[in-house]
C-alpha positions in Angstrom: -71.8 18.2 308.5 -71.6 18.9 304.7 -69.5 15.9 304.2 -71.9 13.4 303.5 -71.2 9.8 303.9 -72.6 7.5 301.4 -72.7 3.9 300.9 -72.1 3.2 297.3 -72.5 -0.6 295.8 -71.1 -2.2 293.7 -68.6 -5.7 294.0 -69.6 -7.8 297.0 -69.8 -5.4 300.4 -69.7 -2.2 298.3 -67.6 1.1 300.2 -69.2 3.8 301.9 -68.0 7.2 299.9 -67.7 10.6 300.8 -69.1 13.7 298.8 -68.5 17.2 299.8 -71.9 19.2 299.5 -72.2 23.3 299.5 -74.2 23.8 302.3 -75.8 26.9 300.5 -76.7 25.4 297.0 -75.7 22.1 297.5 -73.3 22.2 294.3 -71.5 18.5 295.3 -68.1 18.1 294.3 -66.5 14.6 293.6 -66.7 11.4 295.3 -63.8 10.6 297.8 -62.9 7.4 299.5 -61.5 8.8 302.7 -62.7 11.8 304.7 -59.8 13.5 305.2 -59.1 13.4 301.1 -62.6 15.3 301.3 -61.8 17.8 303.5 -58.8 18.7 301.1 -60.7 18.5 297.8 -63.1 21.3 299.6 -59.6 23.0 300.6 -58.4 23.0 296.9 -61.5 23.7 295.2 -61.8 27.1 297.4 -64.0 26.5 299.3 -64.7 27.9 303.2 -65.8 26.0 306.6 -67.4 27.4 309.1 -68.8 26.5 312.4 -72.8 28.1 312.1 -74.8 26.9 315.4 -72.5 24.8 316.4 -72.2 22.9 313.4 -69.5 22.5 310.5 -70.7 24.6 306.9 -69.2 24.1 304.3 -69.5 26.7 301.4 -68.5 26.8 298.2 -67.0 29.5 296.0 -69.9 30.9 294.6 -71.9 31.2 297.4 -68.7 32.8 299.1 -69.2 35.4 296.3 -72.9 36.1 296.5 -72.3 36.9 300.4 -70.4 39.7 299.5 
């Protein structure tokens, strides 16, 4: 999954983040605090998913680019 989850501290308990990752270059793009606002920040920012061995890739506008 290219949607890593991250624990990120800070306060008391902290929050566990989410940053979407290129799954080519690994270009990251900003910290969410909900999954599904991730999946649309790699919607708006251009970028493609794609199911590759039976797994979720993300990949980001560049590396669409250089495939072509």
């Amino acid at each position: 999954m290219s949607i890593e989850c991250k624990a990120e501290y800070g306060g008391m308990y902290g929050n566990m983040v989410f940053v979407p990752v290129c799954d080519v270059c690994g270009a990251e793009l900003p910290v969410e605090y909900d999954f599904m606002d991730a999946v649309r920040a790699t919607e708006e920012a251009g970028w493609k998913s794609r199911i590759v061995d039976n797994e979720w890739r993300d990949i980001c506008v560049d590396c669409q680019e250089d495939e072509r």
